[in-house]
C-alpha positions in Angstrom: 0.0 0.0 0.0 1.0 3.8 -0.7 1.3 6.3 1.6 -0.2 9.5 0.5 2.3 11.6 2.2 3.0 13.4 -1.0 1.8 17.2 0.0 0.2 18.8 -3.2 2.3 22.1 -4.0 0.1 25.5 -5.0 2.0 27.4 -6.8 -0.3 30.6 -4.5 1.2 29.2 -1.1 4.5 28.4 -1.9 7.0 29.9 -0.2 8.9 31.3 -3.2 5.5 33.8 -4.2 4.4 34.1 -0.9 5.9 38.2 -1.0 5.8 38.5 -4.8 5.6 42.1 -5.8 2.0 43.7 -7.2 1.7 46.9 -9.2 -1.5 48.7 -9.8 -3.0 49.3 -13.4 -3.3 53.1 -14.0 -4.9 54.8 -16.5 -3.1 57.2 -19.2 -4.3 60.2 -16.7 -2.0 58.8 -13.7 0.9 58.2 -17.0 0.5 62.0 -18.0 0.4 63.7 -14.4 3.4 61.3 -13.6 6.5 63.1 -12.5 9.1 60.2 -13.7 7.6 58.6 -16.7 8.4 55.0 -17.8 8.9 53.6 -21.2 5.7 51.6 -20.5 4.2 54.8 -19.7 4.7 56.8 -22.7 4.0 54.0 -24.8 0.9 53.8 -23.6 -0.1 57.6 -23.4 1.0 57.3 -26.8 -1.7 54.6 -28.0 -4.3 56.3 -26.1 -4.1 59.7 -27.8 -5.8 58.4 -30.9 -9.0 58.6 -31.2 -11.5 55.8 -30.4 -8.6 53.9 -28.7 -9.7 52.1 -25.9 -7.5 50.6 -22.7 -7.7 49.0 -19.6 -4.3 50.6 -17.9 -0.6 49.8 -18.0 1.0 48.2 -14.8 3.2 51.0 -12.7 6.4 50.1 -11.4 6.0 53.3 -8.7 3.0 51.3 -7.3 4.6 48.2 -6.4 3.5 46.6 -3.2 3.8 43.3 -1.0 2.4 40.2 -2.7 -0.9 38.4 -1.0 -0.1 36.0 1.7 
């Protein structure tokens, strides 16, 4: 007989992404007003000028935060 001592790993618990880092989506508003503007940041001010563009946000790296537990 087998043992089932075999703990299933989830890759949300695990130890290694336990304090991953977050960032917040922003809109191109937060991108314009921004004082030290990203690559990612301009890019996406960029697409959003043109008319009838629509977007859901670009991830800031000056919003990073602690991971969930």
């Amino acid at each position: 007989m087998a043992k089932k001592n075999a703990k299933k790993m989830n890759k949300f618990d695990s130890q290694i992404n336990k304090y991953q880092y977050t960032m917040k989506m922003v809109t191109s508003e937060t991108c314009i007003a921004c004082k030290t503007q990203c690559a990612r940041g301009l890019e996406y001010i960029e697409r959003m000028s043109k008319p009838g563009a629509l977007g859901k946000g670009v991830a800031c790296h000056l919003t990073k935060g602690k991971g969930f537990r």
